[in-house]
mmCIF file of the N, C-alpha and C atoms, coordinates in Angstrom:
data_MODEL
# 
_entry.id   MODEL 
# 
loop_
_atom_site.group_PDB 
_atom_site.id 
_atom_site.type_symbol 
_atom_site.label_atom_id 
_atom_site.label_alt_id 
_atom_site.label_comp_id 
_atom_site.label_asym_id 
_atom_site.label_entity_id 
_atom_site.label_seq_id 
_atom_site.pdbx_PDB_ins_code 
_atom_site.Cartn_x 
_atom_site.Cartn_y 
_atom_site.Cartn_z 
_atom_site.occupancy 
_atom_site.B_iso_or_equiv 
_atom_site.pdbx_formal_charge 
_atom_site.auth_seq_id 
_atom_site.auth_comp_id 
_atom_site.auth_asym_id 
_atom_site.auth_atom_id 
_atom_site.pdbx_PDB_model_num 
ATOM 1   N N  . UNK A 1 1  ? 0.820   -1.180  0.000  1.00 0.00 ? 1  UNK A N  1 
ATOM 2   C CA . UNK A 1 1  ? 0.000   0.000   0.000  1.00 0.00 ? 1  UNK A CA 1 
ATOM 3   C C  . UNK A 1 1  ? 0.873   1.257   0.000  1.00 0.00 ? 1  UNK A C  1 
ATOM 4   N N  . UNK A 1 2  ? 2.160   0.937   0.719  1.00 0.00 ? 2  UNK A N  1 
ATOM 5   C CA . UNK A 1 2  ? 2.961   2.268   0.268  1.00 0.00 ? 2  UNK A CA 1 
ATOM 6   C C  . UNK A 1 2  ? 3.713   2.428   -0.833 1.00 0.00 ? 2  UNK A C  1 
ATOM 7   N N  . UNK A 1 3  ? 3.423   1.897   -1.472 1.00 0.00 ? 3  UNK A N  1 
ATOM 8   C CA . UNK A 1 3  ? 3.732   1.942   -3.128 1.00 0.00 ? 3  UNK A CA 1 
ATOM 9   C C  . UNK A 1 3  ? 2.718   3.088   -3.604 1.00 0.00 ? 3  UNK A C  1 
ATOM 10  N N  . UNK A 1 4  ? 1.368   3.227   -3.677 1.00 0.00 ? 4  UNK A N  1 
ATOM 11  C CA . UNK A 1 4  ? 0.335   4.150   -3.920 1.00 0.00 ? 4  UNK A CA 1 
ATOM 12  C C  . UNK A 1 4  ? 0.491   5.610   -3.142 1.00 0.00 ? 4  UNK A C  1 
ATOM 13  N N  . UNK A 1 5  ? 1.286   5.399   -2.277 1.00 0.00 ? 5  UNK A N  1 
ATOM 14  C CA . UNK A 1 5  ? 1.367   6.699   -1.661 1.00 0.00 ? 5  UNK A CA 1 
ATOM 15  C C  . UNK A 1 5  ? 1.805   7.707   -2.487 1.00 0.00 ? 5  UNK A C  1 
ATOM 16  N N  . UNK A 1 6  ? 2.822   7.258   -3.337 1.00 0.00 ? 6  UNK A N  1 
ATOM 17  C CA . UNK A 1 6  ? 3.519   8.319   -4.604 1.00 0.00 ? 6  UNK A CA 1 
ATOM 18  C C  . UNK A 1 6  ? 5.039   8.459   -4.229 1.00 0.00 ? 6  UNK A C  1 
ATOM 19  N N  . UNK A 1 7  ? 5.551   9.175   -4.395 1.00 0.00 ? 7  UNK A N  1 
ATOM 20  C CA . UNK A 1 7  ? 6.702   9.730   -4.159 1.00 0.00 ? 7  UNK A CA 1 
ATOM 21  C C  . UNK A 1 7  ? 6.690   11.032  -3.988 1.00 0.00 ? 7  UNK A C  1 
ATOM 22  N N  . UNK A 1 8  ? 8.184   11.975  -3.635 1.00 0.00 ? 8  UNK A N  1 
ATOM 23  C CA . UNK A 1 8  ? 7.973   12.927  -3.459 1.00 0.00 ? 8  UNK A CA 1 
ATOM 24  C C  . UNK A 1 8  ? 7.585   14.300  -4.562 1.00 0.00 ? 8  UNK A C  1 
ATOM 25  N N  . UNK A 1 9  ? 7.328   13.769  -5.685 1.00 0.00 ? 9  UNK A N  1 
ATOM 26  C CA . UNK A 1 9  ? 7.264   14.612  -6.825 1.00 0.00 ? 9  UNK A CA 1 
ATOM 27  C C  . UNK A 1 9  ? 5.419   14.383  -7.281 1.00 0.00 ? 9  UNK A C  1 
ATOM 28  N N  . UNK A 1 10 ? 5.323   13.028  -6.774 1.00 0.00 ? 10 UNK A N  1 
ATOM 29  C CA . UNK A 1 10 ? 4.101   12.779  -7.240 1.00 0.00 ? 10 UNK A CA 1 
ATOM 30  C C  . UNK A 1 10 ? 3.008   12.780  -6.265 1.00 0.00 ? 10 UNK A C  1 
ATOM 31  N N  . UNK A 1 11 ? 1.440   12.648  -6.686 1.00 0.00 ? 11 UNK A N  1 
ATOM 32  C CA . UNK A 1 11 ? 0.920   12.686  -5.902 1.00 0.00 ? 11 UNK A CA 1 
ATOM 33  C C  . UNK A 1 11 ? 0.085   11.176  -5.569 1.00 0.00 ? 11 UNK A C  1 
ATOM 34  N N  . UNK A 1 12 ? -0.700  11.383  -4.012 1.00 0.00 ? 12 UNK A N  1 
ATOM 35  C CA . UNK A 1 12 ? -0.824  9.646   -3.677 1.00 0.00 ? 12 UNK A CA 1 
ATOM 36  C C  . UNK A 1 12 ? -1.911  9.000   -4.807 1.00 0.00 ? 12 UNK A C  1 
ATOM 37  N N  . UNK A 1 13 ? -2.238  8.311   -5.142 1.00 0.00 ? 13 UNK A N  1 
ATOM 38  C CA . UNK A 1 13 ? -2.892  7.275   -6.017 1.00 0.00 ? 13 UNK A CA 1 
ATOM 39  C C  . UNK A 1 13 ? -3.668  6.734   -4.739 1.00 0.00 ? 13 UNK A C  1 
ATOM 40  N N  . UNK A 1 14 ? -4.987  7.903   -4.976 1.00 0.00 ? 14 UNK A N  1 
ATOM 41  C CA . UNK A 1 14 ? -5.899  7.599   -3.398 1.00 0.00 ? 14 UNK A CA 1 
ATOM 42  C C  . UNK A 1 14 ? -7.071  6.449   -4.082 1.00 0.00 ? 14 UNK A C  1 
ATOM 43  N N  . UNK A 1 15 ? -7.430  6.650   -5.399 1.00 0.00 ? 15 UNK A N  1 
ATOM 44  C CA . UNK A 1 15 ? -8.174  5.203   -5.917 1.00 0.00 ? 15 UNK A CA 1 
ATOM 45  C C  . UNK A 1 15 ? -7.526  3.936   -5.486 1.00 0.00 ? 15 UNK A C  1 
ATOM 46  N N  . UNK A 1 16 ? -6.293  3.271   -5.929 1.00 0.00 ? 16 UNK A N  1 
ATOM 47  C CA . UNK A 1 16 ? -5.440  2.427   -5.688 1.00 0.00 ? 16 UNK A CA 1 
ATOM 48  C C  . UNK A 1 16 ? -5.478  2.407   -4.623 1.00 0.00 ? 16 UNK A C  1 
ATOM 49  N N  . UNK A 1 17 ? -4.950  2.956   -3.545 1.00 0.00 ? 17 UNK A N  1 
ATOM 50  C CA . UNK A 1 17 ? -4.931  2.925   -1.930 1.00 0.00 ? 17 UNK A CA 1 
ATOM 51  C C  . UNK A 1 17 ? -6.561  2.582   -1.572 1.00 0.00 ? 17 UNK A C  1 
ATOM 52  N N  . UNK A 1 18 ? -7.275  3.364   -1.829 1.00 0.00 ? 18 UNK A N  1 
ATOM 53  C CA . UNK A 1 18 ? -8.229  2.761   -0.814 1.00 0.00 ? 18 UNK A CA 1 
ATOM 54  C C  . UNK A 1 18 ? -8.977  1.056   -1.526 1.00 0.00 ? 18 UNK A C  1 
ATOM 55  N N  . UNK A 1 19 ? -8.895  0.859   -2.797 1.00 0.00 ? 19 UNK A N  1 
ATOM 56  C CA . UNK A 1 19 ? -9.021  -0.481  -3.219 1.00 0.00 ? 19 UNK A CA 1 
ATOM 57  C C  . UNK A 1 19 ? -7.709  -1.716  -2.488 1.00 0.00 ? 19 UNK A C  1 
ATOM 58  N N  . UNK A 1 20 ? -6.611  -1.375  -2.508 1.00 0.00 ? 20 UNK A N  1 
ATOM 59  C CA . UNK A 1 20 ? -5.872  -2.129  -1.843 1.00 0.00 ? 20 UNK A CA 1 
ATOM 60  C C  . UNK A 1 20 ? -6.159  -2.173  -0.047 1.00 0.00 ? 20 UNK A C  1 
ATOM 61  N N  . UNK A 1 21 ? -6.532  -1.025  0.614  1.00 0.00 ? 21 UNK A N  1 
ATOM 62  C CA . UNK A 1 21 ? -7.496  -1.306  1.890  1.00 0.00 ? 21 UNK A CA 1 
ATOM 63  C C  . UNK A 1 21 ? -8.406  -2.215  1.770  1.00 0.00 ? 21 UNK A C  1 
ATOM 64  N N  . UNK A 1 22 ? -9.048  -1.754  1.251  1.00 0.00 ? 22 UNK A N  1 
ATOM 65  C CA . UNK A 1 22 ? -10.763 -2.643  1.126  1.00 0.00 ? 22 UNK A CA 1 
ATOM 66  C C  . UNK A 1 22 ? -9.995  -4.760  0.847  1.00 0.00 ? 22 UNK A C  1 
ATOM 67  N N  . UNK A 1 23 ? -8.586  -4.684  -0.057 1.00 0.00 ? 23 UNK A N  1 
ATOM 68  C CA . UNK A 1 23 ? -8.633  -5.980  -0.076 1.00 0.00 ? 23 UNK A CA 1 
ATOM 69  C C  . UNK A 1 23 ? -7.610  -6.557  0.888  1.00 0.00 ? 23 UNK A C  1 
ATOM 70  N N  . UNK A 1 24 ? -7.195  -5.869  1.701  1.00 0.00 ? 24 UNK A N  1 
ATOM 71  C CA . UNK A 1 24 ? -6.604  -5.639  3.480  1.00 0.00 ? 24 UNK A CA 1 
ATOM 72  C C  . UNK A 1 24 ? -7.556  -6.657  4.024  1.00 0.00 ? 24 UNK A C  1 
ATOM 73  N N  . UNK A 1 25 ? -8.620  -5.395  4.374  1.00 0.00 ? 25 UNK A N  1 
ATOM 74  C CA . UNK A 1 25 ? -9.700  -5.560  5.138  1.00 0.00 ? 25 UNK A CA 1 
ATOM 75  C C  . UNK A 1 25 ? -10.765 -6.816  5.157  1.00 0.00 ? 25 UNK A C  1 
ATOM 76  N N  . UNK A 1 26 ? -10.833 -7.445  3.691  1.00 0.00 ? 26 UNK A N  1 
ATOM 77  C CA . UNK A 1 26 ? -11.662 -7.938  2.987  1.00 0.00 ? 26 UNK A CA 1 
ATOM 78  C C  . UNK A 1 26 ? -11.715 -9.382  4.144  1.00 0.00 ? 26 UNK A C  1 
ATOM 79  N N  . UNK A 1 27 ? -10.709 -9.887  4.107  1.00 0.00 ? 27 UNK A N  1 
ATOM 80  C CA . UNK A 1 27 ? -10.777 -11.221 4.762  1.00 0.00 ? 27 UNK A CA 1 
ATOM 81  C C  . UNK A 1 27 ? -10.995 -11.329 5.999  1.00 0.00 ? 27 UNK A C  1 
ATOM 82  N N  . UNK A 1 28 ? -10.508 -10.157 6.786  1.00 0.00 ? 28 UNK A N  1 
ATOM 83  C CA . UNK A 1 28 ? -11.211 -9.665  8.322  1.00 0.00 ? 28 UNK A CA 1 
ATOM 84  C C  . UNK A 1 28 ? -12.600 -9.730  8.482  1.00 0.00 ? 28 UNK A C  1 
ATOM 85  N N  . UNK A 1 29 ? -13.130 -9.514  7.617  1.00 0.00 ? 29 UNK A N  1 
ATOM 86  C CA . UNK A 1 29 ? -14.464 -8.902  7.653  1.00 0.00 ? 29 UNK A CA 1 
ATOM 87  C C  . UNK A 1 29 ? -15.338 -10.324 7.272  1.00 0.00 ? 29 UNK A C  1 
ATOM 88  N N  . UNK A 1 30 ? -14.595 -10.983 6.782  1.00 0.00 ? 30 UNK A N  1 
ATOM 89  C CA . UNK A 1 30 ? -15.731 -11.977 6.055  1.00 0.00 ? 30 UNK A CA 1 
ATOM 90  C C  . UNK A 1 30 ? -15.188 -13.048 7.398  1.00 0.00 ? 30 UNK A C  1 
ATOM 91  N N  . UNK A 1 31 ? -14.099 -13.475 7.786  1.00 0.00 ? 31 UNK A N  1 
ATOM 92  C CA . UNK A 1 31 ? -13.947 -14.246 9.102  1.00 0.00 ? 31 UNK A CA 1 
ATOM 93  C C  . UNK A 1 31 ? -14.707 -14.210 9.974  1.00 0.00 ? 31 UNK A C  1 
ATOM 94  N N  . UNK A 1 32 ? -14.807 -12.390 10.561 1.00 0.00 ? 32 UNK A N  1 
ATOM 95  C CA . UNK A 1 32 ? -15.567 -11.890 12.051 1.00 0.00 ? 32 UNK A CA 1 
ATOM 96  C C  . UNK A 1 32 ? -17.417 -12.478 11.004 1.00 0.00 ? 32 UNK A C  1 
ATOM 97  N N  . UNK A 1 33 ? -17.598 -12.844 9.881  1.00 0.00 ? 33 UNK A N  1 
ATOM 98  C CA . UNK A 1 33 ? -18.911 -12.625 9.353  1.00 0.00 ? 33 UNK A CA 1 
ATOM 99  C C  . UNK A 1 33 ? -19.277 -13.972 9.544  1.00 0.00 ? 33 UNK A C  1 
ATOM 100 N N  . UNK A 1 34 ? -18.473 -14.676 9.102  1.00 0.00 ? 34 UNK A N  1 
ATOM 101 C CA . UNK A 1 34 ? -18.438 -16.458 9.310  1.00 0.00 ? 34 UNK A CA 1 
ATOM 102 C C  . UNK A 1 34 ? -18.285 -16.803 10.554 1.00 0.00 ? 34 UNK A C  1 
ATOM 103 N N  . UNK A 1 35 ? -17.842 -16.861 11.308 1.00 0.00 ? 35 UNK A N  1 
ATOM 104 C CA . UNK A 1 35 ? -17.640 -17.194 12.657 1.00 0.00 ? 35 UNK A CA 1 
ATOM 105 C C  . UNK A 1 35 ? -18.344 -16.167 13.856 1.00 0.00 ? 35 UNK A C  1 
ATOM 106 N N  . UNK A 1 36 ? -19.020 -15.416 12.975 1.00 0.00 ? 36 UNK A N  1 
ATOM 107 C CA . UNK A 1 36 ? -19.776 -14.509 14.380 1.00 0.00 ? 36 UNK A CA 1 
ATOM 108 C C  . UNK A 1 36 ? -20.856 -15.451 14.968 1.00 0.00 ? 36 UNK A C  1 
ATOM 109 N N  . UNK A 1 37 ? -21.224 -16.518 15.075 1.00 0.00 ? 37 UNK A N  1 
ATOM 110 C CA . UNK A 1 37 ? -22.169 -17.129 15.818 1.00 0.00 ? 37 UNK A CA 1 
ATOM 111 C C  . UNK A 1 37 ? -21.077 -17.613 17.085 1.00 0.00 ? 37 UNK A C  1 
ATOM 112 N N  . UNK A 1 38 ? -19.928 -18.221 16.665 1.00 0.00 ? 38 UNK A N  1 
ATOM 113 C CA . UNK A 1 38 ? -19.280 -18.653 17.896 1.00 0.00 ? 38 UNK A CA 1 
ATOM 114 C C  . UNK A 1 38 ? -18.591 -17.375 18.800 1.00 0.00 ? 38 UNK A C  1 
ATOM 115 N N  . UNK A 1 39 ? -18.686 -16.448 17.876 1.00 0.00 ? 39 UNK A N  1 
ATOM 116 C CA . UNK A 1 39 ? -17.967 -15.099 18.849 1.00 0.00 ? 39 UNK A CA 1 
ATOM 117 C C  . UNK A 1 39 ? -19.641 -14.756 19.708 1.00 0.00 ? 39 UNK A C  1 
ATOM 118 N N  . UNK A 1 40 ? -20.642 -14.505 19.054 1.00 0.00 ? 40 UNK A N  1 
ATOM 119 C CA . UNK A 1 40 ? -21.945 -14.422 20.112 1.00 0.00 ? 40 UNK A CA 1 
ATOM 120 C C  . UNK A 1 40 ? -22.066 -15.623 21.317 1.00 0.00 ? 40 UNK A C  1 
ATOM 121 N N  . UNK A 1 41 ? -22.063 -17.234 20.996 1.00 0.00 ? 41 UNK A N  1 
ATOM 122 C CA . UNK A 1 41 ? -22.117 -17.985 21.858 1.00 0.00 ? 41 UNK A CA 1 
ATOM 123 C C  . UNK A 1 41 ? -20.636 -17.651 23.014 1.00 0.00 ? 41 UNK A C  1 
ATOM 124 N N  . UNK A 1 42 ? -19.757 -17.114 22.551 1.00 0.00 ? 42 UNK A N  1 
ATOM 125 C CA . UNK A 1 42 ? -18.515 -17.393 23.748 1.00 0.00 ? 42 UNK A CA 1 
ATOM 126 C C  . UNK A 1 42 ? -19.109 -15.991 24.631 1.00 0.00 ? 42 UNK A C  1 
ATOM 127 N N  . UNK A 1 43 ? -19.996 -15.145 23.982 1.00 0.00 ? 43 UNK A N  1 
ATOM 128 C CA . UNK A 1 43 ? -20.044 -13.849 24.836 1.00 0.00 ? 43 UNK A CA 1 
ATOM 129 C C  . UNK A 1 43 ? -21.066 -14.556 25.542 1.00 0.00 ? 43 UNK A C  1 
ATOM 130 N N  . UNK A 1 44 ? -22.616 -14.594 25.528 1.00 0.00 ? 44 UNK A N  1 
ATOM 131 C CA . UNK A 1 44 ? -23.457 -15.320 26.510 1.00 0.00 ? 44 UNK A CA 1 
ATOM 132 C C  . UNK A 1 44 ? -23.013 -16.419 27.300 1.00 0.00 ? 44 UNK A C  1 
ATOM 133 N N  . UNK A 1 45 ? -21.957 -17.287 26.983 1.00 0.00 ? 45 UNK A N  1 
ATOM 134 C CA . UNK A 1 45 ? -21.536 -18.158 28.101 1.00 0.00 ? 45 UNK A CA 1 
ATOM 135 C C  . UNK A 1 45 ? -21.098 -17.792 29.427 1.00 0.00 ? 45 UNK A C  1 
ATOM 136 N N  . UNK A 1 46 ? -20.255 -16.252 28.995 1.00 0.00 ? 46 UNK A N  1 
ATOM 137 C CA . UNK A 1 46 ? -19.123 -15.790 29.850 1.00 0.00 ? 46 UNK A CA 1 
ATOM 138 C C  . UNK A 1 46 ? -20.027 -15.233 30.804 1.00 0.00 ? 46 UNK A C  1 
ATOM 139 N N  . UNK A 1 47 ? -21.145 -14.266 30.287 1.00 0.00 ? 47 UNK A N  1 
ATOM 140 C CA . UNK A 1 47 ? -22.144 -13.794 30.718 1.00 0.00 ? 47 UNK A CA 1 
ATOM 141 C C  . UNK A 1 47 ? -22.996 -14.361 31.799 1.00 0.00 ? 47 UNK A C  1 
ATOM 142 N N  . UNK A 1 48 ? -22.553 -15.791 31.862 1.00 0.00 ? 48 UNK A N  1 
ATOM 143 C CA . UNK A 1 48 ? -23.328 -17.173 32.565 1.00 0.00 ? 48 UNK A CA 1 
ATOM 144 C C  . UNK A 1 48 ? -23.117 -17.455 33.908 1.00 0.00 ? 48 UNK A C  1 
ATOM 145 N N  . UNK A 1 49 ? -24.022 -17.108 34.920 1.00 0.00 ? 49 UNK A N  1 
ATOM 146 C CA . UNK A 1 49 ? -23.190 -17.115 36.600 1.00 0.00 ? 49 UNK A CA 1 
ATOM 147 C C  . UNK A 1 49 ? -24.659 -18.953 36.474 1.00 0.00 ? 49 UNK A C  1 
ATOM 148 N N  . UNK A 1 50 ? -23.564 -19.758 37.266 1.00 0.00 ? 50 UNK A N  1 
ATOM 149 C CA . UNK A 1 50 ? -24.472 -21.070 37.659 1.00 0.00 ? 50 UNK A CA 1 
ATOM 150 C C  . UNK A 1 50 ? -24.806 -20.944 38.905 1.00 0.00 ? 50 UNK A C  1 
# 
């Protein structure tokens, strides 16, 4: 991503940068999306006095 930033003559390549974020981000997002049932069940367990 700091390749898009530019150099000092040029300016940043903010299209490029924020598409290379988004494919950063991309697999974070779809993990926390897939597995959010076991991240909800570990929160109500903890939540759990017997």
């Amino acid at each position: 991503m700091y390749f898009f930033l530019g150099g000092v003559n040029e300016a940043p390549q903010w299209n490029y940068l924020m598409v290379m974020a988004i494919w950063v981000a991309l697999p974070v997002i779809l993990l926390f999306f897939a597995a959010q049932r076991y991240f909800i069940e570990g929160i109500t367990f903890t939540g759990m006095k017997e």
